[in-house]
matplotlib code that plots the C-alpha trace (Angstrom):
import matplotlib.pyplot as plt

x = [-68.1, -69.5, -69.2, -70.9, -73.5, -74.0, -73.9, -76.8, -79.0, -78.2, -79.0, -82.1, -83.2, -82.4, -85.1, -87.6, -87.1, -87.1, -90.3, -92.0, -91.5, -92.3, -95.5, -96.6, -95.5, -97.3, -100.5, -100.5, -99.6, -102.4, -104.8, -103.6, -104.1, -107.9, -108.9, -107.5, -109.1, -112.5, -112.4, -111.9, -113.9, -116.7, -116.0, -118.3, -120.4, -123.5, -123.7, -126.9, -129.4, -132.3, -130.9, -131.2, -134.1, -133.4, -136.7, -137.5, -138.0, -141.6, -142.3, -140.4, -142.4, -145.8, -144.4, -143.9, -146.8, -149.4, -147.7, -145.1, -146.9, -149.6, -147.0, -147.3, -147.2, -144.1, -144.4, -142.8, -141.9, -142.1, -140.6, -142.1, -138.3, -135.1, -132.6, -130.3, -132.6, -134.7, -131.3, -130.3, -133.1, -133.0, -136.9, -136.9, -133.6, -135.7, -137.9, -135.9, -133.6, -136.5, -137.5, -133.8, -134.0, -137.1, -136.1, -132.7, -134.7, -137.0, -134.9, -137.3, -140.5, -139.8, -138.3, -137.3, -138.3, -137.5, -140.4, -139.9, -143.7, -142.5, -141.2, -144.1, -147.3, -149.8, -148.1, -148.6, -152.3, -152.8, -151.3, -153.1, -149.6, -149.8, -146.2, -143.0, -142.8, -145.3, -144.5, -146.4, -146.7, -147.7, -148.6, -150.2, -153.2, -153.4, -151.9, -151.6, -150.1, -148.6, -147.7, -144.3, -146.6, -147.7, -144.4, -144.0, -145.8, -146.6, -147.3, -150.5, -150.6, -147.7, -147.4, -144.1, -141.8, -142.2, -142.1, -141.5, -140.8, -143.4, -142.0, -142.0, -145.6, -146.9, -144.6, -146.8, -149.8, -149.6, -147.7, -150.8, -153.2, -152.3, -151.8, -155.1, -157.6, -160.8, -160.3, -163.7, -165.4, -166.1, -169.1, -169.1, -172.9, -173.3, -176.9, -177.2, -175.5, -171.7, -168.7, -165.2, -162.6, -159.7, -159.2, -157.1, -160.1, -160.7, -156.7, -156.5, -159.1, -156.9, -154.4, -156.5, -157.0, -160.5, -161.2, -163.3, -167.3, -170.0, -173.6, -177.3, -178.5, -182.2, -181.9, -180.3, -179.6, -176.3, -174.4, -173.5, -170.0, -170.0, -167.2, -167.9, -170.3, -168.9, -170.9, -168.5, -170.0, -174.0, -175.9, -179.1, -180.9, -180.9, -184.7, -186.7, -190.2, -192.0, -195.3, -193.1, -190.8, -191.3, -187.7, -186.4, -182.7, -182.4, -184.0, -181.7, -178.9, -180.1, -180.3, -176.7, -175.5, -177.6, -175.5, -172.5, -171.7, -169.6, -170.5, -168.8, -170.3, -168.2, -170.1, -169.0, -170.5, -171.5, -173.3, -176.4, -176.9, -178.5, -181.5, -182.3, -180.7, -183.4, -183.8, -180.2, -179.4, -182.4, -180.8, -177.5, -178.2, -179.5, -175.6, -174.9, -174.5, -175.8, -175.0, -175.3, -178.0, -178.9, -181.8, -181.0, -183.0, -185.3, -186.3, -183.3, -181.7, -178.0, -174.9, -172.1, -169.2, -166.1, -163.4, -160.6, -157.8, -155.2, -155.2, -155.6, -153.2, -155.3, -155.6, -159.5, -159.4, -161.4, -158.7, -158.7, -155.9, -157.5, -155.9, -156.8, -158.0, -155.9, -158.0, -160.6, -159.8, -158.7, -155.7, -154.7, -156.9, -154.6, -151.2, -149.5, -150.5, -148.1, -148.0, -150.2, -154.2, -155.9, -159.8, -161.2, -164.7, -165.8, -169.2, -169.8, -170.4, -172.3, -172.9, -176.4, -177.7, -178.5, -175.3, -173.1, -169.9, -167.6, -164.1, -163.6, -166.0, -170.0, -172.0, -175.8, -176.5, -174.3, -172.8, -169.8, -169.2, -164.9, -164.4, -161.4, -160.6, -161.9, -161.3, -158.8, -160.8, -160.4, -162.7, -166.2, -168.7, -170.1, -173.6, -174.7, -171.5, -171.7, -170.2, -173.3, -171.2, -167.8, -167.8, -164.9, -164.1, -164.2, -165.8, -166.5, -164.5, -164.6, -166.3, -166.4, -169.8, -169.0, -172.0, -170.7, -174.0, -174.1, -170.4, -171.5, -169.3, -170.0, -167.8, -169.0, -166.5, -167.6, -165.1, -164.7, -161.5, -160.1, -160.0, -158.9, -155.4, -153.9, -154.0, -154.0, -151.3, -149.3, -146.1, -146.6, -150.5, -151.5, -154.3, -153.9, -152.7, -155.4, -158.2, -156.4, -156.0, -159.9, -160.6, -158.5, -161.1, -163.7, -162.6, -160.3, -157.7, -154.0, -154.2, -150.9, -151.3, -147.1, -145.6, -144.5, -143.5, -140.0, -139.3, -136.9, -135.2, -134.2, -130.4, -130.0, -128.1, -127.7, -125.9, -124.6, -125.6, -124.4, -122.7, -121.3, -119.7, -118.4, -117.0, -115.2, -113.9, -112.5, -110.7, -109.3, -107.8, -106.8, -104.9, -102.3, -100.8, -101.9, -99.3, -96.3, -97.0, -96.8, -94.0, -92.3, -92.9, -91.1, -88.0, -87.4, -88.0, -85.4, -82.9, -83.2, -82.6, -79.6]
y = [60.1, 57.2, 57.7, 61.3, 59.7, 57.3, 60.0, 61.8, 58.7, 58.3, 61.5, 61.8, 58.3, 59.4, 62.4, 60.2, 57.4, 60.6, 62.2, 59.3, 58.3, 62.2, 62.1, 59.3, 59.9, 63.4, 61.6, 59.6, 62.2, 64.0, 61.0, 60.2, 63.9, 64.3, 60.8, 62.1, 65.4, 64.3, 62.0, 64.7, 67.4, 64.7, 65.8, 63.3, 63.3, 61.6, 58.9, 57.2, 58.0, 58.1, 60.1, 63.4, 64.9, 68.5, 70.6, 71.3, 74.7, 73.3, 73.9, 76.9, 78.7, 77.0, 78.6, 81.8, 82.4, 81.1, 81.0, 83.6, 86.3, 85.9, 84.8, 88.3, 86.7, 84.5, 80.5, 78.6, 75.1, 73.0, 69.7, 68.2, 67.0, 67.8, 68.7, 65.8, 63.4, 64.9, 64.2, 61.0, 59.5, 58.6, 59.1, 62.3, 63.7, 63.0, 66.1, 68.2, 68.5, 69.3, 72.3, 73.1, 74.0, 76.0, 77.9, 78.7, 79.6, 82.2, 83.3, 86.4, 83.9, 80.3, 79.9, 75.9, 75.4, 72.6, 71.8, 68.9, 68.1, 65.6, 69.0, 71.0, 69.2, 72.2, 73.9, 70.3, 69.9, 73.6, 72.3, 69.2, 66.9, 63.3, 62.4, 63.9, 62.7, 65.2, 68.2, 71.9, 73.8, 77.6, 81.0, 83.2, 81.9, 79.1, 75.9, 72.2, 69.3, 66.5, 62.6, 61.5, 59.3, 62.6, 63.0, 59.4, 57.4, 53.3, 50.5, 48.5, 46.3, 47.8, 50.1, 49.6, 50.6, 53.6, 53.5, 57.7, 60.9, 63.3, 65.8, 68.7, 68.5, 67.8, 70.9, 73.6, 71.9, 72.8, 76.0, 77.0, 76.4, 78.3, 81.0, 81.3, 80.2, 81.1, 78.0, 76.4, 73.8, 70.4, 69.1, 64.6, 63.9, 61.1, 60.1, 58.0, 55.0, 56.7, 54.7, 55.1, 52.7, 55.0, 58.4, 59.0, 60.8, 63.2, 63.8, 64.3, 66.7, 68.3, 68.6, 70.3, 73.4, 71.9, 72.2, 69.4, 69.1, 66.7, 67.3, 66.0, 66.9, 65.0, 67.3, 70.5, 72.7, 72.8, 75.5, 78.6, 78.0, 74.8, 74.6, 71.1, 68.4, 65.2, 61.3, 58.7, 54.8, 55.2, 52.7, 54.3, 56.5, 60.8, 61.3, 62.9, 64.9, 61.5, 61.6, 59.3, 62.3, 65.4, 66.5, 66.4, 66.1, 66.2, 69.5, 70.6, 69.5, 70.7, 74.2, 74.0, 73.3, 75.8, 78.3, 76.8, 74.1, 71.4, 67.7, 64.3, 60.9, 57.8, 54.4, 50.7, 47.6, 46.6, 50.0, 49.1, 45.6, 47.1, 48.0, 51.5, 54.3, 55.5, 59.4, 59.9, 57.8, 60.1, 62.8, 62.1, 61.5, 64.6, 65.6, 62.3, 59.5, 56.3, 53.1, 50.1, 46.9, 43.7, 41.3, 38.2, 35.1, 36.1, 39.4, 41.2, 44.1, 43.0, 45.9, 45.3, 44.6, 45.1, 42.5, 42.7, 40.0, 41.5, 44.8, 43.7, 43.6, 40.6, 37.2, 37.4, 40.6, 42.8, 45.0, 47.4, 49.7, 52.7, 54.5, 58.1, 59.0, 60.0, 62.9, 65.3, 67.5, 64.6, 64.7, 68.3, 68.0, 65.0, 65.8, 66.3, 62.6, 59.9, 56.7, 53.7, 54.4, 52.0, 51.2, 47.7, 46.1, 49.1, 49.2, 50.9, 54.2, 55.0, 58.5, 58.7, 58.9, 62.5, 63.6, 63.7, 62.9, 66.2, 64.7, 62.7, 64.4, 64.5, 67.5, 68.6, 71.7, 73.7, 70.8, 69.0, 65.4, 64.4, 60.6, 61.3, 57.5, 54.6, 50.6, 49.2, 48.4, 44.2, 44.6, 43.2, 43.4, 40.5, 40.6, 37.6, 35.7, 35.8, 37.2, 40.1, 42.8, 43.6, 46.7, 47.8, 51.7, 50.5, 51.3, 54.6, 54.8, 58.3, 61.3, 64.8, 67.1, 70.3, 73.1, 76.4, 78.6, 77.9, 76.5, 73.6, 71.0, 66.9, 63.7, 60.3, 57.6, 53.5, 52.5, 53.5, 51.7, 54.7, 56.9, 54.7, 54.2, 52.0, 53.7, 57.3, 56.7, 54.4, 55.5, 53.5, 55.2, 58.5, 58.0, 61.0, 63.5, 62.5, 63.5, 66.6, 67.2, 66.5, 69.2, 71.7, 71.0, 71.3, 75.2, 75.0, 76.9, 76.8, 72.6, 71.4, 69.4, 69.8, 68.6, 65.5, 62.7, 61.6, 57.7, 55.9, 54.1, 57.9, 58.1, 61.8, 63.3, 66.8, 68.3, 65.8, 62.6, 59.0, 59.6, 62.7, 60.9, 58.6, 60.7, 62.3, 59.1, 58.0, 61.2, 61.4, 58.0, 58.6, 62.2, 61.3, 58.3, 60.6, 63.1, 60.9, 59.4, 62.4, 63.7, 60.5, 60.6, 64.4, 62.7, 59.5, 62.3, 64.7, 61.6, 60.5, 64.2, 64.9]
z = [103.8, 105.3, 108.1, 108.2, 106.2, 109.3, 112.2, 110.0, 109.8, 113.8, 114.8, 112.8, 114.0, 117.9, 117.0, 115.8, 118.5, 121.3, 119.8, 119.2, 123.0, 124.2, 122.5, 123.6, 127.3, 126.9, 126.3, 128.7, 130.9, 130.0, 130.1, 133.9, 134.9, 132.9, 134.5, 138.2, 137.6, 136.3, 139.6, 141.5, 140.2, 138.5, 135.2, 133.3, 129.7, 130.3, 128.0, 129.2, 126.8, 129.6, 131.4, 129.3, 128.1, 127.3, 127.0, 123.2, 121.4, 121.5, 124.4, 125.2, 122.1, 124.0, 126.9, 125.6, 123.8, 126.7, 129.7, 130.5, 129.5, 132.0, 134.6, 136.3, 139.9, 138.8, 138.5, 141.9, 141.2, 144.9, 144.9, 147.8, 149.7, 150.4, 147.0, 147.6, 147.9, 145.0, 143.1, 144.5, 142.9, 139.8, 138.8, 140.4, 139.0, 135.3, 136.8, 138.6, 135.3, 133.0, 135.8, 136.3, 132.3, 132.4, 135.5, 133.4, 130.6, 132.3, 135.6, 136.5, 136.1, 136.9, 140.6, 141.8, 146.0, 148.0, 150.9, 153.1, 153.3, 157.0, 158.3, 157.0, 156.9, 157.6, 153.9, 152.5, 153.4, 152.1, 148.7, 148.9, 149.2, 150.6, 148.9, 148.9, 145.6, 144.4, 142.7, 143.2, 140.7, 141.7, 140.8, 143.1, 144.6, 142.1, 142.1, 141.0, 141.9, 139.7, 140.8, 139.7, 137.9, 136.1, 134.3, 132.8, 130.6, 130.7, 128.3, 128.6, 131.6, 133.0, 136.0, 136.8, 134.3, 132.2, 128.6, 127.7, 129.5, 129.7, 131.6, 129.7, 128.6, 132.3, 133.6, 130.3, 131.3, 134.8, 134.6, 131.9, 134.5, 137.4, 135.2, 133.5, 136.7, 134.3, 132.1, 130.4, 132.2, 130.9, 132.5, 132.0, 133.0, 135.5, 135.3, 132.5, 134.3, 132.9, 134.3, 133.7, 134.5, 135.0, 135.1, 132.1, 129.9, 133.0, 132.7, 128.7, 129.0, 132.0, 129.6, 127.0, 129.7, 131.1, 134.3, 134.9, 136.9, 136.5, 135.4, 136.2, 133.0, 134.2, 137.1, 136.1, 132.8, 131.4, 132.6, 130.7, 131.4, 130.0, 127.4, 126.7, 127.5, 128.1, 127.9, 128.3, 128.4, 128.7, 130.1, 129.3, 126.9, 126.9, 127.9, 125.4, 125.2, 125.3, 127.2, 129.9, 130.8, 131.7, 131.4, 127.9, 127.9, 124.1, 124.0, 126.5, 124.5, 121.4, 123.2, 124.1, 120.9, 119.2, 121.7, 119.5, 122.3, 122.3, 122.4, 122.9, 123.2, 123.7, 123.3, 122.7, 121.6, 124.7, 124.9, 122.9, 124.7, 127.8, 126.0, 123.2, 122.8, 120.2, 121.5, 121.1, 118.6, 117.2, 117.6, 116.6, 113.0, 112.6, 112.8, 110.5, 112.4, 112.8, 114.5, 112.6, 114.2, 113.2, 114.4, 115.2, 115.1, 118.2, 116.6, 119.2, 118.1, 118.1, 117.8, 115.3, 116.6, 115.2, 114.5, 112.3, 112.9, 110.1, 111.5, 115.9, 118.6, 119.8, 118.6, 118.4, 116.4, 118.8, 119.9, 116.6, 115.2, 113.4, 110.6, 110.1, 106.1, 103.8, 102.1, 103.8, 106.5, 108.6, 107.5, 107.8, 111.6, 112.9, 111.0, 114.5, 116.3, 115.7, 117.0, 116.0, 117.6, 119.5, 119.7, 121.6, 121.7, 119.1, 117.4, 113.7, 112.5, 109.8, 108.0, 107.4, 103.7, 104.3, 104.1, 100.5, 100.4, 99.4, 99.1, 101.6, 104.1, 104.1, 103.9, 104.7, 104.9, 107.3, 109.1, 107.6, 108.8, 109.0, 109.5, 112.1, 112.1, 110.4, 110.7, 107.7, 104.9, 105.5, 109.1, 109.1, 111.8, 114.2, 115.8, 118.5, 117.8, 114.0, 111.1, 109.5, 107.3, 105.7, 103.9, 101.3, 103.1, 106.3, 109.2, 111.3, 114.6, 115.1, 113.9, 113.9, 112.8, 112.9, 112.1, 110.2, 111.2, 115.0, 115.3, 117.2, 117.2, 117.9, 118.2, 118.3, 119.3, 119.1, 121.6, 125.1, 125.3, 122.8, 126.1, 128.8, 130.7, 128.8, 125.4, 126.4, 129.3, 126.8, 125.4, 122.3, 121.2, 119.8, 121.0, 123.7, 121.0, 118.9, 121.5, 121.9, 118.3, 118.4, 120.6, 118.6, 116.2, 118.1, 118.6, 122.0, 122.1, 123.6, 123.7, 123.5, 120.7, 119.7, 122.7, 122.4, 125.6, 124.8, 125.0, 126.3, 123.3, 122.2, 121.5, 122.2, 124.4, 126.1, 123.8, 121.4, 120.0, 120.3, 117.0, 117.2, 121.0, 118.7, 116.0, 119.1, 120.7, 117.4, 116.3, 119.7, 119.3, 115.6, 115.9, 117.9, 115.6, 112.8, 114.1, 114.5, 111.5, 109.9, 111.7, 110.5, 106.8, 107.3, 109.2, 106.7, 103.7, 105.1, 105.5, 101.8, 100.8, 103.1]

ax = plt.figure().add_subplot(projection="3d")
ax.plot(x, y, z, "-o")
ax.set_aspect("equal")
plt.show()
C-alpha cells in the first residue's frame, strides 16, 4: 500500500515539476519571439508622453461645424520637405502626426503633400515659403502659411524650448481661413505714435478669424469693413473737434460705434507720462471708464501705477496676476480660459460714478460695464515713486462696455504687457484664450475659444494612459505565476484526496 501510495505522489509531483517548467519555457518562448518580432517589424507602444498628442473631439466638432462644410475645393496640407525627413525630425513629426489624424478623419477633404521647396522654389515663392520647415495650408486659391514656431508654444524669456503643443489649434485656425477668404478686418491705427513689441496681438487676433490692416484714422475714415478697430500703446491723444484740428477722430469713432462697431484700446502706465489723453479719456467715460491720476508735488499729473507684491511674479510687485470676478457676467464670459493671467507696468481702471453697480456689473442706460479682470484686493497704486491709493475690490485691469441699443462693444485694458509674446505665446498664461474669449463677447463669431494647446508635462498617451500601461505591465507579469499557482493548489489538493 505504500508503496502505491508513493508512485501516486511521484507521478503527480513529475506533472507538476514538467508543467511548471513547460510554462515557464512557453513564456519565454513567447517573450524571445515578440521581442525578435517587434525588432523586426518595429512593433513598439510609445511610451513617451511628448510624443503623442492625439487631436481632441474639440476640435473635430470645431472642424465640422466651420470648416468642412465650406471645404468645397478640399483642404491640401504642404509640408514644405521631403516625408522622411519631415519624420526624422522630431519637432516636425509633432505636426505631421496631428495632420496625419485630421487627414484620417476627413479622407475626401483633408489631403497631406510633401514639396521640396530646394527642388521647387518658383511654387515656394508663390506660397510665400522661405523654410522647409514651414507648413501650407491650402484651399483653392486661398492659403496660409504657418512657422514650426506656429504650432508650439514658449515660456517667458525662452525661445528655445517649448513649453505646450499647439498643433491642433494652429492646423482649425488655418484651415478656417482659407476656407472663409471674406473674414472681417481688424484695422490697428498707426498714427497716434502705436508701437508693438512683438507680433503676438496681430497673431491672437489672426486666430480670432481677423484678417488684419492698419488705419490713419487722422487721414482717412474707418472703413465699412472694419470688424474691429484696434489702439494698442498710444503715445498721443485721439484729436478732437477742438479749434486746433480740423479732423476730429473722436467723432469719427463715435460714428463707427454708433454703426454697432467694435473698439479696443490697450494703455499702460507709462501711457499717460507723455503728456494728456483728455479727448479720449473724454470720451471713454461716456462708456464708464476712467483712469485714475494724482498730482504730485509740482502740480504734474502722475498715473497710478499698479504694484502688488503678494499677488506678482516679480520681486517689485509690478508684474501683476489678475483674477477674473467671481459674479457678473465675467464669469460665465471667461468660463473657458484657464491658466493663471498676466498684466505688467498696469495703470487703474475706474468705473465712472455714472454707472450703478447691478450685481457685479455697472449699468447706465443701455450700456452695461463687465470688469473682465481686476487686481487682488491687497494691490495699491504708486504715482512718482510713492505709495497714493489701496482700495478694498481692487483695481480695474480690464473692461468690457457693451451697448444693447447700437450693440457697440468697447474694451479697455491698463497693460500693454497683457497682449505681448511672452504672455500670449506662453504655455503657462490664459492670457491668449482670454482675449479670445473677449472678442466672443464682443460679438465675433467661430473664435476658437475651446481649443486648448496641450503641454508637455501631459501623461497621456495615444490610446492609453501611463496607468492603464502600467495596469498592463503588471497583470502581464502577475498571470502567469497566478496560473501555476493555481494549477498547483489543484495538483497538492488531488494528492491529499487520492
Amino acid at each position: 500500500m505504500a508503496t502505491t501510495a508513493s508512485k501516486k505522489a511521484l507521478r503527480h509531483g513529475g506533472v507538476t515539476v514538467a508543467l511548471t517548467v513547460l510554462i515557464l519555457v512557453v513564456v519565454i518562448l513567447l517573450n524571445a519571439s515578440v521581442t525578435t518580432l517587434a525588432m523586426r517589424f518595429g512593433w513598439y507602444i510609445n511610451m513617451n508622453p511628448t510624443m503623442l498628442y492625439p487631436v481632441t473631439d474639440t476640435c473635430y466638432g470645431y472642424l465640422d461645424e466651420f470648416v468642412i462644410p465650406r471645404a468645397d475645393k478640399g483642404i491640401r496640407i504642404i509640408f514644405c520637405d521631403e516625408e522622411e525627413n519631415i519624420r526624422a525630425d522630431v519637432t516636425q513629426s509633432y505636426v505631421l502626426n496631428t495632420a496625419e489624424e485630421m487627414a484620417a478623419k476627413y479622407p475626401d477633404t483633408v489631403k497631406i503633400e510633401f514639396l521640396n521647396v530646394w527642388e521647387n522654389p518658383k511654387i515656394a515663392r508663390e506660397y510665400g515659403v522661405t523654410a522647409s520647415t514651414s507648413v501650407v495650408v491650402a484651399c483653392g486659391e486661398e492659403s496660409r502659411v504657418c512657422t514650426l514656431r506656429d504650432f508650439f508654444l514658449f515660456p517667458a524669456g525662452d525661445n528655445e524650448n517649448p513649453s505646450a503643443y499647439n498643433g491642433e489649434k494652429r492646423f482649425a485656425v488655418a484651415m478656417k481661413a482659407v476656407v472663409s477668404p471674406d473674414a472681417p478686418v481688424a484695422y490697428l491705427t498707426l498714427n497716434h505714435g502705436e508701437s508693438t513689441e512683438d507680433y503676438a496681438l496681430m497673431y491672437a487676433l489672426t486666430d480670432a478669424g481677423y484678417m488684419i490692416n492698419y488705419l490713419d484714422a487722422l487721414s482717412f475714415d474707418i472703413p465699412e469693413d472694419c470688424g474691429l478697430l484696434v489702439s494698442y500703446n498710444p503715445a498721443r491723444d485721439f484729436t478732437a473737434a477742438d479749434g486746433v484740428s480740423g479732423v476730429s477722430e473722436i467723432d469719427k469713432l463715435d460714428a463707427y460705434l454708433k454703426k454697432g462697431g467694435k473698439f479696443m484700446y490697450f494703455v499702460s502706465a507709462d501711457t499717460f507720462a507723455a503728456g494728456g489723453f483728455t479727448h479720449i479719456e473724454t470720451y471713454l467715460k461716456d462708456w464708464g471708464v476712467t483712469f485714475a491720476h494724482d498730482t504730485g508735488a509740482e502740480g504734474v499729473e502722475e498715473c497710478f501705477a499698479l504694484r502688488d507684491t503678494a499677488h506678482s511674479i516679480t520681486t517689485d510687485g509690478y508684474t501683476l496676476l489678475g483674477q477674473i470676478p467671481a459674479e457678473g457676467k465675467a464669469a460665465e464670459i471667461m468660463a473657458n480660459v484657464d491658466g493663471v493671467l498676466r498684466a505688467a507696468n498696469a495703470t487703474a481702471i475706474q468705473i465712472d460714478p455714472a454707472f450703478t453697480k447691478t450685481g457685479g456689473d455697472y449699468v447706465s442706460g443701455s450700456r452695461t460695464l463687465i470688469p473682465l479682470l481686476r487686481t487682488y484686493a491687497g494691490a495699491e497704486a504708486w504715482a512718482g515713486g510713492r505709495p497714493v491709493d489701496r482700495t478694498a475690490e481692487g483695481y480695474g485691469l480690464v473692461t468690457l462696455t457693451r451697448d444693447s441699443a447700437t450693440n457697440a462693444s468697447v474694451l479697455v485694458c491698463s497693460s500693454t504687457e497683457f497682449a505681448i509674446e511672452a504672455t500670449l505665446q506662453g504655455g503657462g498664461y490664459g492670457n491668449a484664450s482670454f482675449l479670445l474669449s473677449a472678442l466672443t463677447a464682443m460679438g465675433k463669431t467661430e473664435v476658437p475659444v475651446s481649443l486648448k494647446s496641450q503641454p508637455f508635462s501631459d501623461t497621456t498617451i495615444h490610446i492609453m494612459t501611463t496607468a492603464t500601461a502600467r495596469n498592463i505591465t503588471i497583470a502581464l507579469v502577475a498571470v502567469p505565476v497566478l496560473i501555476v499557482t493555481a494549477w498547483g493548489a489543484i495538483v497538492l489538493i488531488r494528492r491529499k484526496f487520492a
